[in-house]
Structure formats: C-alpha cells, structure tokens
C-alpha positions as a printed Julia matrix, in Angstrom:
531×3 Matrix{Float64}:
 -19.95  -57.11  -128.66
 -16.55  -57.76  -126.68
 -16.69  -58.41  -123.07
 -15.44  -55.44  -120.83
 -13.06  -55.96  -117.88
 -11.96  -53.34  -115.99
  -7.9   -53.9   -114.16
  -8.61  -51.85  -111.16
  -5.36  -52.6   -109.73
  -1.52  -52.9   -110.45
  -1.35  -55.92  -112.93
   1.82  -56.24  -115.1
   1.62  -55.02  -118.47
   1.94  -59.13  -120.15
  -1.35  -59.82  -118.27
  -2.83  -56.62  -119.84
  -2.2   -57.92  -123.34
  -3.49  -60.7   -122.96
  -6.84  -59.64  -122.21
  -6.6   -57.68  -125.76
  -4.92  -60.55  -127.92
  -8.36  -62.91  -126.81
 -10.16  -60.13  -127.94
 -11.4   -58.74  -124.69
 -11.86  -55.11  -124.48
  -9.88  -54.01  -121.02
  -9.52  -50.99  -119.42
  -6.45  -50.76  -117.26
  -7.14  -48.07  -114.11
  -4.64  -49.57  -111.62
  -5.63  -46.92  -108.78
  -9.05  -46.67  -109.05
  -9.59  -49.67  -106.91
  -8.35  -47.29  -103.92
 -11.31  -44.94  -105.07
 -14.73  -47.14  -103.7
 -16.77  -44.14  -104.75
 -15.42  -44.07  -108.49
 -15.31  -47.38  -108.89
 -18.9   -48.2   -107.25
 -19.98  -45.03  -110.63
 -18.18  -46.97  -113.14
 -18.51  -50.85  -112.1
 -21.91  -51.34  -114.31
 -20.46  -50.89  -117.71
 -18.22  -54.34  -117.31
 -18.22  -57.47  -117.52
 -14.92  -58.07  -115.36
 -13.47  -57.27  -112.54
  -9.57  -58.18  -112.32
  -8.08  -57.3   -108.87
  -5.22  -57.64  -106.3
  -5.49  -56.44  -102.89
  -5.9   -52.62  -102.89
  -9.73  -53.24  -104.57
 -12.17  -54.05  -101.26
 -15.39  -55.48  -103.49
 -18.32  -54.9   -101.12
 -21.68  -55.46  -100.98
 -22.26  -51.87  -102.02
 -20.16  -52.33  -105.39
 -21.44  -55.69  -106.4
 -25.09  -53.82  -106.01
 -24.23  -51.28  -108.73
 -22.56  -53.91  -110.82
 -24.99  -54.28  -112.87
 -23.33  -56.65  -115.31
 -20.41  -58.11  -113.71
 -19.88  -61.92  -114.43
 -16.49  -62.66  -113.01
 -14.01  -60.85  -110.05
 -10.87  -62.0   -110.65
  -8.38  -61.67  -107.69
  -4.72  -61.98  -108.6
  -3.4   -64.08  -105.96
  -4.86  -66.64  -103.32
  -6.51  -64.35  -100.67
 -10.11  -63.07  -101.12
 -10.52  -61.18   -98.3
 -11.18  -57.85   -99.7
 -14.16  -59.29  -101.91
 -17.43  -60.04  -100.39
 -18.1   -63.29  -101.78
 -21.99  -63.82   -99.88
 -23.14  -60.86  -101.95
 -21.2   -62.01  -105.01
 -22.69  -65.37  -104.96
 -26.3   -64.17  -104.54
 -25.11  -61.46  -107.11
 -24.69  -64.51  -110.02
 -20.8   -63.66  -110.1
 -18.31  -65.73  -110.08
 -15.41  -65.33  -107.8
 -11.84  -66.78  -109.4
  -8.64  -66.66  -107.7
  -5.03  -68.07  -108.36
  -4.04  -70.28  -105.68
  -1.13  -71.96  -107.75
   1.05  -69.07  -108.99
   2.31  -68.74  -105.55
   3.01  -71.69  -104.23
   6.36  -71.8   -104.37
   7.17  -68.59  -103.22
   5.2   -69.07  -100.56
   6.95  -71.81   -99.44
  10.26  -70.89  -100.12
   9.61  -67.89   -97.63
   8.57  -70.24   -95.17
  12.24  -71.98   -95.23
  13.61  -68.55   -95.7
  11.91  -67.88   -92.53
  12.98  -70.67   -90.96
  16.63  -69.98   -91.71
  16.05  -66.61   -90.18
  14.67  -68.04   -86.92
  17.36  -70.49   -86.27
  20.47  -68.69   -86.62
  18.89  -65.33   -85.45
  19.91  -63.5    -88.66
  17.83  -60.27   -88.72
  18.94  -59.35   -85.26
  22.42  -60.6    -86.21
  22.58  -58.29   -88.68
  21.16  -55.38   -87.17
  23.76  -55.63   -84.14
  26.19  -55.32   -86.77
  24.87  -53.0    -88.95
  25.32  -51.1    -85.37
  28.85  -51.56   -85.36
  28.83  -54.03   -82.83
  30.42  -57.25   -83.27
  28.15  -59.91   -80.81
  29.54  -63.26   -82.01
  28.82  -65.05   -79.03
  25.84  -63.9    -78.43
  23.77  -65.01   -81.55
  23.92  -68.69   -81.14
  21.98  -70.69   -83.64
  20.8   -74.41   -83.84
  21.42  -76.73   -87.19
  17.73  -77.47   -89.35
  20.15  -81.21   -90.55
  18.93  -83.76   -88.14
  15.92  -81.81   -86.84
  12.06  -82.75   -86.66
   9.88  -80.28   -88.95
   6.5   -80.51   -88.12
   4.26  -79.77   -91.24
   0.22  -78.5    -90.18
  -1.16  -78.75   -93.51
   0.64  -81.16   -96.82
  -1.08  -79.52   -99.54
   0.04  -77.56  -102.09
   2.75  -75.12  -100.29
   2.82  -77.64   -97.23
   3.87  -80.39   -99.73
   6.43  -78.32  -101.23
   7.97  -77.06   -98.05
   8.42  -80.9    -96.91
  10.01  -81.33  -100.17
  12.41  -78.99   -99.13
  13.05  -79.9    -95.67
  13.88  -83.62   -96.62
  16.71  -82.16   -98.76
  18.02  -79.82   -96.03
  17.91  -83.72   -94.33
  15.07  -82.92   -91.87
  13.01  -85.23   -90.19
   9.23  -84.5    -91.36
   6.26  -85.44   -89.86
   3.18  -83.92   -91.4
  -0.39  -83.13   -90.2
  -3.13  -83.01   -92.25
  -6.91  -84.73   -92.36
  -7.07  -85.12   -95.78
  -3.81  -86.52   -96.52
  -3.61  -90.22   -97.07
  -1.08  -92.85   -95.72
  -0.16  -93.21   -99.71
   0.45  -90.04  -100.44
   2.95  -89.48   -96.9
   4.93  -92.26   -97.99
   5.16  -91.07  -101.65
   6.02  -87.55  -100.14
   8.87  -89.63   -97.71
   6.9   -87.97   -94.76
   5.64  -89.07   -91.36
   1.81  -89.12   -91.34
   1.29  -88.15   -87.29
  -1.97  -86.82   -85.42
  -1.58  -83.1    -84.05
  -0.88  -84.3    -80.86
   2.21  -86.15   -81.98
   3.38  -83.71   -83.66
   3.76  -81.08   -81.51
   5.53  -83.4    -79.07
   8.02  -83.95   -81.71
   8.84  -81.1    -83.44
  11.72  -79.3    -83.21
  10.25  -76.51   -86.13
   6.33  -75.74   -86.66
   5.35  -74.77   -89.87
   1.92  -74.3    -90.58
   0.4   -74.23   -94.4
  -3.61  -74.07   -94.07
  -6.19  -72.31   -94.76
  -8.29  -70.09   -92.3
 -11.48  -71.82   -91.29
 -13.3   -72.64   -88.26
 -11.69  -75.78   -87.62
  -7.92  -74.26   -88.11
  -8.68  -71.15   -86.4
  -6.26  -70.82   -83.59
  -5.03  -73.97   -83.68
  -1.94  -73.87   -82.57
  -4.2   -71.98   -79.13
  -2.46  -71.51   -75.74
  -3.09  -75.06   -75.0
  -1.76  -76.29   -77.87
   1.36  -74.23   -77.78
   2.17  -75.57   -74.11
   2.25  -78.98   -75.05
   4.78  -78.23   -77.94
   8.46  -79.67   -77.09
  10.2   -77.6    -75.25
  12.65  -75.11   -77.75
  10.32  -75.24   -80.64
  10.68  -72.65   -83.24
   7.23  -71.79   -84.72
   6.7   -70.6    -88.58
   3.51  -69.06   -89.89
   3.66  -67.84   -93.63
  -0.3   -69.32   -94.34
  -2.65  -67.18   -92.24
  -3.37  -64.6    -89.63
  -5.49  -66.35   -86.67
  -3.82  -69.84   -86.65
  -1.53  -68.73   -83.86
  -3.03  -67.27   -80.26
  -0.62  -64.65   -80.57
  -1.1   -63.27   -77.31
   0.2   -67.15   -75.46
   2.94  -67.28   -78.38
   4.41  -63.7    -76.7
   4.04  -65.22   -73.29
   5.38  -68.88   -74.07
   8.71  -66.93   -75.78
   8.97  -64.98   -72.86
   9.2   -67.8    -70.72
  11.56  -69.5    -72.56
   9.31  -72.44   -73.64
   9.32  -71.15   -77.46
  12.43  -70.92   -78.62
  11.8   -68.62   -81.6
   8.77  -67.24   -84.25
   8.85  -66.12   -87.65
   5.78  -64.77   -88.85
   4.6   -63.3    -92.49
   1.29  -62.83   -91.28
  -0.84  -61.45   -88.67
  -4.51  -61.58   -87.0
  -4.88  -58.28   -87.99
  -3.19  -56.35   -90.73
  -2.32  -54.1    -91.6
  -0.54  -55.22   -88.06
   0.86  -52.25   -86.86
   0.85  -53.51   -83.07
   1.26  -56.89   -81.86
   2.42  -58.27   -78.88
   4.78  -60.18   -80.46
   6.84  -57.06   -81.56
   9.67  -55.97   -80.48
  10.94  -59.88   -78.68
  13.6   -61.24   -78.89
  14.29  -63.93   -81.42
  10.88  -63.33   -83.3
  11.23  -62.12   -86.72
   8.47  -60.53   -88.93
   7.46  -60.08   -92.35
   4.54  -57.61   -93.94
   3.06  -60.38   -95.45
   5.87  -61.17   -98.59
   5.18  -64.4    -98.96
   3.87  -64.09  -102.4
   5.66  -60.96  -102.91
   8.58  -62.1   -105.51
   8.78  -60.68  -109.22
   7.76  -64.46  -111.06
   4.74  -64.97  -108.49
   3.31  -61.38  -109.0
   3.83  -62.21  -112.91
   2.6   -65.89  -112.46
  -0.45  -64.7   -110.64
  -1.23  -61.88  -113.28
  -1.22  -64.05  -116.54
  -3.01  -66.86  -114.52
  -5.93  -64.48  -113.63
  -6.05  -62.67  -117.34
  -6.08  -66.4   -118.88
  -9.01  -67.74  -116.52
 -11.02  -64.87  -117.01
 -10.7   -64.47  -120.46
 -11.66  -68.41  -120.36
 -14.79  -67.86  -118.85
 -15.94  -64.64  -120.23
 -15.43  -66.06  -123.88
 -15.92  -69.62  -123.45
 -17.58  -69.96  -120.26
 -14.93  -72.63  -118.93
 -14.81  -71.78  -114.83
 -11.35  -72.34  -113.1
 -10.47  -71.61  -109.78
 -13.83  -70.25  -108.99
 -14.33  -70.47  -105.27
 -18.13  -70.07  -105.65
 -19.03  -72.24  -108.27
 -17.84  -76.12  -109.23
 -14.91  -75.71  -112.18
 -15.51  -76.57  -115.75
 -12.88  -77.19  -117.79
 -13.02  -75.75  -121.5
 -13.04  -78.82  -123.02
 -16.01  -80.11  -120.34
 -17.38  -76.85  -121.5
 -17.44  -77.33  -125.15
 -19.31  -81.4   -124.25
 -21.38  -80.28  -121.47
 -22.79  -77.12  -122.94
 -25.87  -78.98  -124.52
 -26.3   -81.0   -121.28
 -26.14  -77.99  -119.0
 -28.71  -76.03  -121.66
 -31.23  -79.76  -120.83
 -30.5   -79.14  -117.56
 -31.46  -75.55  -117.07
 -34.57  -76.32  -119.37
 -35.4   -79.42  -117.06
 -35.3   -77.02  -113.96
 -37.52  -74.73  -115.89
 -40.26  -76.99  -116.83
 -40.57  -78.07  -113.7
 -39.82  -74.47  -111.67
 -42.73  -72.99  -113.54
 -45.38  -75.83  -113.08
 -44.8   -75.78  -108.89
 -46.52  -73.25  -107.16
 -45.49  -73.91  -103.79
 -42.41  -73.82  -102.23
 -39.69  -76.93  -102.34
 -38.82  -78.92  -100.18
 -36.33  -81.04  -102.19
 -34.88  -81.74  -105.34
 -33.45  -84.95  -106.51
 -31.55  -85.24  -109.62
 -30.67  -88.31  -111.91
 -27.77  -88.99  -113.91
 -28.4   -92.02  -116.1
 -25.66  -93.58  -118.8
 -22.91  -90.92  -120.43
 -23.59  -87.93  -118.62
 -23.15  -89.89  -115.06
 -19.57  -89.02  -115.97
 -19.9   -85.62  -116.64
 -19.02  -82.64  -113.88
 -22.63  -83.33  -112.14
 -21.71  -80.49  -109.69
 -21.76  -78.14  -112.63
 -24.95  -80.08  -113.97
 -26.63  -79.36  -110.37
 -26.34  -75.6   -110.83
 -27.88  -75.47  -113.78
 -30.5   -77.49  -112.5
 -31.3   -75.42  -109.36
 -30.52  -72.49  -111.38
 -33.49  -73.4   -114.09
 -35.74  -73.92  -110.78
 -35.23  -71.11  -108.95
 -35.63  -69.12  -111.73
 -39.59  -68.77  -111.68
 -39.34  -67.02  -108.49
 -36.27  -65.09  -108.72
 -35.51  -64.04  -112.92
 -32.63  -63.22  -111.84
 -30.61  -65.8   -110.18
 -28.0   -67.95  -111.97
 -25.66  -71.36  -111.52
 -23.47  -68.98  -109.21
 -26.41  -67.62  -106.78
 -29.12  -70.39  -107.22
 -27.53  -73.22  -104.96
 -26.66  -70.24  -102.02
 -30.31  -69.02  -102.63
 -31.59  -73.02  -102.39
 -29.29  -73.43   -99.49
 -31.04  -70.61   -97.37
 -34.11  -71.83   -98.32
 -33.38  -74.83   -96.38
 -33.84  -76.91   -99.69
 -32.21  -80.59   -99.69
 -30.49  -81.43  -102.8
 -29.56  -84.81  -103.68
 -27.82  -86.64  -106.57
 -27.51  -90.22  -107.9
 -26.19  -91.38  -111.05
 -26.24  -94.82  -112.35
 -24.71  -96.76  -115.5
 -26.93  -97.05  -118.74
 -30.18  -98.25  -118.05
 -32.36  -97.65  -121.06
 -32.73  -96.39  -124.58
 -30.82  -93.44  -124.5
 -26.83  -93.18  -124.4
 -27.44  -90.85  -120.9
 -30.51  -88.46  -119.66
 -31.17  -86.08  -116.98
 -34.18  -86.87  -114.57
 -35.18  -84.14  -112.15
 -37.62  -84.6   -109.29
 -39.22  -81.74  -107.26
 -41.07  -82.45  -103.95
 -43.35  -80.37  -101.55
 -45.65  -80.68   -99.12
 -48.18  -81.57  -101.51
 -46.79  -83.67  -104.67
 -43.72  -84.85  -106.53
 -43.34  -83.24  -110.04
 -40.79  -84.95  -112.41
 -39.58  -85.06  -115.9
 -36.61  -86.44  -117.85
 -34.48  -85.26  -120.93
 -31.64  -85.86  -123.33
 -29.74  -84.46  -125.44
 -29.73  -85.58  -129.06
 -26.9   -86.41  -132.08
 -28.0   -82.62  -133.13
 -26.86  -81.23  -130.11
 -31.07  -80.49  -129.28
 -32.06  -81.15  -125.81
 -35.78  -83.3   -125.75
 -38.07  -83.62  -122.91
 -38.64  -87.13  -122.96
 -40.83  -87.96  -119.92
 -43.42  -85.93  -118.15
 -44.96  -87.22  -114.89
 -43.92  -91.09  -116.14
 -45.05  -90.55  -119.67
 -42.89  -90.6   -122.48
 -42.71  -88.28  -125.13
 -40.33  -86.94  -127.85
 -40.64  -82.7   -127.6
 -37.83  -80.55  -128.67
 -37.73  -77.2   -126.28
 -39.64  -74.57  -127.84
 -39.59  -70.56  -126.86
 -42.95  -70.8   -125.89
 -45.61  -73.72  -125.14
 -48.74  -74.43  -123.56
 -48.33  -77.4   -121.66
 -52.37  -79.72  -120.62
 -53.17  -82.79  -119.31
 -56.18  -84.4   -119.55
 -58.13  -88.0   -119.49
 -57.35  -89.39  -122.55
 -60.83  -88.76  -124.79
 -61.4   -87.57  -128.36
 -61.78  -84.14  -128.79
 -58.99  -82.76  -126.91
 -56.92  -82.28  -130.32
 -59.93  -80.24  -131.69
 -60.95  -78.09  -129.07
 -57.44  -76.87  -128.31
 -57.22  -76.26  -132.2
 -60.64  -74.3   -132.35
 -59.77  -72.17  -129.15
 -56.42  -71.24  -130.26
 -57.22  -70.54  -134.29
 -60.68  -68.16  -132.56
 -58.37  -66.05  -130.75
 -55.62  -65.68  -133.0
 -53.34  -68.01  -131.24
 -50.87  -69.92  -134.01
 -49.25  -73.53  -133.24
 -46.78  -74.41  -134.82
 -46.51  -77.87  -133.74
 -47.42  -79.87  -130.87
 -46.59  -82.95  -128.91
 -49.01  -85.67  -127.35
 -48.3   -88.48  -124.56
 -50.35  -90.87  -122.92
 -50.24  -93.27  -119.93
 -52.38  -95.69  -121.51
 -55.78  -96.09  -123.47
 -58.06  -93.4   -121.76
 -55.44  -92.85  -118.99
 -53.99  -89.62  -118.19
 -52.45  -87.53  -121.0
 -50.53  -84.41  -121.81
 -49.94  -81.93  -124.67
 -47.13  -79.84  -125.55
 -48.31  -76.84  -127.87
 -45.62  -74.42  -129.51
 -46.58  -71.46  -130.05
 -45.5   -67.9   -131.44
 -45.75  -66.21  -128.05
 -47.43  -66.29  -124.92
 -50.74  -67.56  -124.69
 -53.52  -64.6   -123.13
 -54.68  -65.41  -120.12
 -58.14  -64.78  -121.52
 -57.62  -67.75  -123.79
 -56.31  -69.86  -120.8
 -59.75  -69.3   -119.37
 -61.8   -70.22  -122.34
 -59.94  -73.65  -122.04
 -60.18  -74.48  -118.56
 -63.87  -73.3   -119.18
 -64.56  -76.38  -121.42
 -63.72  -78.82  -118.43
 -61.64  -80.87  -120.41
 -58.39  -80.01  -119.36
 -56.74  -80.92  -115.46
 -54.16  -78.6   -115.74
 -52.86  -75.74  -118.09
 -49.9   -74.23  -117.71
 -48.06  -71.59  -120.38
 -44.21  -72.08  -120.4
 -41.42  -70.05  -121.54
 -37.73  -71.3   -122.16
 -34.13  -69.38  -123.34
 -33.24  -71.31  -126.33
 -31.14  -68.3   -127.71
C-alpha cells in the first residue's frame, strides 16, 4: 500500500507531482492547515505531513496522528510544529534550510542598500510630491566595515557579496575556523571587535540561548558610533526596545529589519523612526525560493517515506539513501542487539555503551545509536522508535556512550552493546553476514553463531549433560516445537547458554515446569521483528 501525505498548505503544483510520479498517494488541501479542528479529524489516515507556515502542528494534532512518520516544513523555520511531542511521537521533523539561502541573503544586502541611502522614506517623500534632495543623505557600503554575526550558510554568502561591493568584512562566528575566514577573504574577529569596527551589522544565526539578544543594550552601546544594524535571521537577536532608544539618540545610525520578537509584529517600538526600515518577514519570500523549498521538501519526504533515507531531519541524525541501502542490515543488528538485551533487564538503566569494531566504525554511528536505544527502550515502551527513543533515554537521565575502534578480530566489523544498572552489566555482540543476516555472536563473553529468530527461549545453565534432553522432553510434552537451537559455553562445565527457536511464544506454564527442574539460572522468552 502507498504511503499517504497530506499538503495542508500552499505548495506549488511541481512539488505536488512529484509526490505522485514516486508513487506516493497525496492529497493536496492547501487551507485546511488554517482549520486545527479538521485537520486534528483527518491527520490519522497519513503517513505525511507537508507544511509551510499557516499549519501550527501541536501537541494535540500529533496525539491523533496516529500514523504520521514525517512533517515536512517547506522552508527553514519550525516554529509552528511542536517538535518535543513530535520526537516522543516517533516522527520525524524535516525542514529545508538550503532552498533559501540565497534569497535570504540577498534581502539582507537589499536591506542594507535600503538603510544607507534611506530609500523607502526617499521614496515615499516623493511619492508625496515633495522633492527633499537634501535631506536624504546617504553613506557609500565601498570602503566600509561589514560586520558578519554568524558565516554559515546565508552569513557566508552575504560576505561573498559584500567583498564584491569592496567591503571590509570581519566575521563572527564560534564555529568558524581561521581556514575557512581566509578561504572566505574575511576577518575572523571576537564579538567584541567587531562591534567596535563595524560600520554595518548583519546578523545570520540561529535563535538559541546563547544568541538570544545578543546584540542586548549593552552590546549595542559599545557598537561604533553611526552603525547601521541588519537583521534578516531571527526575531529576539536584537533588544529592540535599546535599538529604538540608541536610534533616537543618534548613536545608531539606521535599522533594517525582516523580522521581529513577535510576529505577526503589529506594534513595535521601532515603528514609525526615522531611518528604520521594515519588512514582514520576505526574506525567503521570492518565486525560485518558494519553488526551491517546495520540490526540496516533496523529494526528502518521498526519500524517507519510500526508502527510509532521513535528510534535513532536525530530530533525528541524517541518512543518506545510499547509507540507507548499506546500513539497513546493520541498523536491523542493531535494533535486534537493543532488543536482546532490553528484554533480559528488568531494572531500570543506568547506561549504555556501544561498540563499533572494524567496517561499521565508519558507518553513520549516530544513526546506529538510535536504533540501538530504540531496540532497548522498546520492552518498556512498544511504542517508541529511533526518533523518540534517545529524547525518552535522555529524560530518563540515561548516559550514552560510543567508541569505535579499527578491526580487531574475526569479523570484517560487529556491534557490541553494553547495558549497566545498579545491579549488573548485560552485554552481547553481533554482525551482519555476506547474506545480509544479522548473528548474535556473543552473549555475556561467550561466543556463539545464532541467526535472529521471531521467537526464542533464551537459558543458561552450568554446563552438565542433560540440559539438551530435558529442554527437549519439556517442550515436545507441552506441544512446544523447536525448530532449531543454538548452544555456547564458557568452558568445560562453566557457564552456558541456549538459544531455542520456536513457532511462537513459549506458555508461561511451560516456563515454570523448567525452572522447576533446577537446572536452568535463567529463562527468558524473546521476541524479535524480522519482517
């Protein structure tokens, strides 16, 4: 059966298609996303969930999305979709944070423009009738000292820009490297410097708690005097309140802003100055990045949904489709490993430490994690999957840790997971064979060879004779069928373990009759997803 997205907002008509021409079956409803009620009656019958901005996904229409995968959000901003309750939900959220880039940025210089020679009150004053030459006297960008908050993707651009309107740049940013500023042509300053320096602020980050207001009243009063500020990223970076005061003063030269601390901003102290010009939030709002950000959106979705390939996803680590078509097998081991060892620990966990050994040390481990946690969690919680189990670990106050190493044994690469509590550590290791088969290959240190079966019985014992027979006698008198079985064994009368497969689950009643025979330390039924 066809995966079902529903378009519950204005998406171009290309984008549509190409939902239907991967064979997705897509119903386009670009108003319902204003209708929370209809769309909270119909959300359970898809798959999907494309959106723009007019579609607020809340915690009450992820609860009656009863089979929603993936939200897909047209654009770079997520604001209107709860992504907590999505992530605990399973879902994935995916957004488009390239198609935009450079019309983002190009607004920014367009703002700039704007700022310094006054235009939009230039040409209202003449639009009036009047003709104020003198009084709308603008600066030159040539020469001047842009200061960049934030050199990624749109920040990078915008610097590109600025060095061929033959601007000075210097360029703020934590994460970006002196290698990459001199590749760029850019000055690599501190904050500090920066706003010293600059005769133009642009900023171009994200809103978090470390950017939040940072250009505050403080910050904004040690800016050169004259400075011209831009903000086309987000609402909140700017104390807007000081920037009204600081242009009143005089200190601030000038502000061009796309975007607000609240919007829809229909007040702000910043209306109505002088020399401040605003935009309703256009900076993605050109014909090619509304068309961009559509086909993007339709391709990742379809990507997932068909292939399960994850790009974009701001909840979950990205797999590529080709890493999806290699790592499927070792994300199926790893969900089984997580399994195994989620249904044999009764208490809670404390930690879980993963190993990567040989070929799959190379893989997307981040991915490999999820399904890990996912496989664990799953005992308690049926429901959770590699989207929700790390948020659900995380709040359990779980510590995950990682370490992969070169090839260090038989195998070409294998997966060893390690859960610990207040009582015990509980491991076992796996690999994935030429077939494509995942294999348990260790159980508490012991090797073994045992393919993943729907259901198994799973015993250990001191290694004695009889154990073969009496679990054989016990099963065959109550009408339990194996259909193979695995042993393992420390050593000569050490410990040992079994590995029964079986047609279905084993009756507790029968579980009883074994432990009765006090031959067995543990028994513990098992059931895996090998569909």
């Amino acid at each position: 059966m066809a995966p079902r997205v529903l378009i519950s907002d204005k998406l171009s008509d290309a984008a549509v298609q190409i939902f239907k021409d991967r064979g997705i079956d897509v119903d386009f409803q670009p108003d319902l996303g204003k209708d929370k009620d209809k769309l909270a009656e119909v959300i359970g019958q898809y798959d999907g969930l494309a959106i723009r901005s007019a579609t607020k996904v809340t915690e009450k229409i992820l609860a009656a999305a009863t089979n929603l995968k993936v939200i897909g959000r047209a654009g770079i901003g997520v604001d209107n979709v709860d992504r907590e309750a999505a992530s605990k939900k399973g879902v994935i959220v995916m957004n488009t944070p390239f198609g935009n880039m450079i019309t983002t940025a190009e607004h920014a210089i367009a703002m700039m423009f704007a700022v310094a020679r006054q235009i939009p009150e230039a040409s209202a004053s003449t639009h009036a009738g009047k003709w104020e030459k003198s009084k709308f006297m603008g600066v030159e960008l040539t020469g001047k000292t842009l200061g960049v908050i934030g050199a990624g993707n749109i920040g990078g651009i915008v610097c590109d820009r600025a060095r061929g309107l033959k601007m000075k740049v210097a360029a703020y940013d934590p994460f970006l490297s002196q290698e990459k500023a001199d590749k760029m042509g850019v000055e690599k300053v501190e904050l500090e410097d920066l706003l010293k320096r600059a005769d133009f602020i642009t900023l171009h980050v994200p809103l978090t708690d470390q950017t939040r207001n940072i250009l505050s009243r403080e910050n904004l009063e040690k800016t050169k005097k004259g400075v011209r500020i831009i903000n086309c990223a987000r609402g909140g970076l700017v104390d807007e309140q000081a920037l009204a005061d600081l242009l009143t003063s005089g200190h601030v030269a000038g502000a061009a802003l796309d975007v607000f601390a609240v919007e829809p901003a229909k007040e702000n102290p910043l209306f109505g100055l002088p020399n401040v010009v605003c935009t309703p939030h256009l900076g993605a709002a050109t014909t090619e990045a509304q068309e961009n950000v559509a086909l993007q959106v339709a391709e990742q979705m379809s990507d997932y949904l068909l292939t399960g390939a994850v790009t974009n996803a701001l909840n979950m680590p990205s797999v590529t489709a080709e890493e999806a078509k290699v790592m499927g097998p070792w994300i199926k081991l790893a969900d089984h490993l997580g399994a195994f060892i989620g249904q044999m620990t009764d208490e809670p966990v404390k930690a879980i430490n993963i190993l990567y050994d040989g070929s799959v040390s190379t893989m997307n481990l981040a991915a490999l994690n999820c399904s890990v946690i996912a496989g664990i969690m799953k005992r308690a919680n049926p429901d959770v999957n590699m989207v929700s189990a790390p948020v659900i670990a995380a709040e359990r106050g779980v510590n995950i840790s990682t370490t992969n190493q070169a090839k260090s044994g038989a195998f070409d690469g294998y997966i060893k997971v390690t859960v610990v509590t207040d009582k015990r550590e509980r491991s076992i290791a796996g690999t994935v064979f030429s077939d494509g088969k995942p294999r348990f290959i260790q159980i508490k240190g012991i090797n073994i060879d045992a393919e993943v079966g729907a259901h198994m019985l799973y015993t250990t014992n001191e290694d004695v004779p009889g154990i073969i027979g009496t679990l054989g006698m016990t099963m065959g008198e109550n009408g339990v069928n194996i259909a193979n079985f695995t042993l393992g064994r420390s050593a000569a009368k050490g410990e040992a373990i079994a590995l029964l497969y079986v047609d279905d689950v084993v009756p507790n009643d029968v579980i009883g009759k074994l432990h009765a025979t006090g031959m067995f330390r543990q028994i513990k039924p098992l059931v895996f997803d090998v569909a």
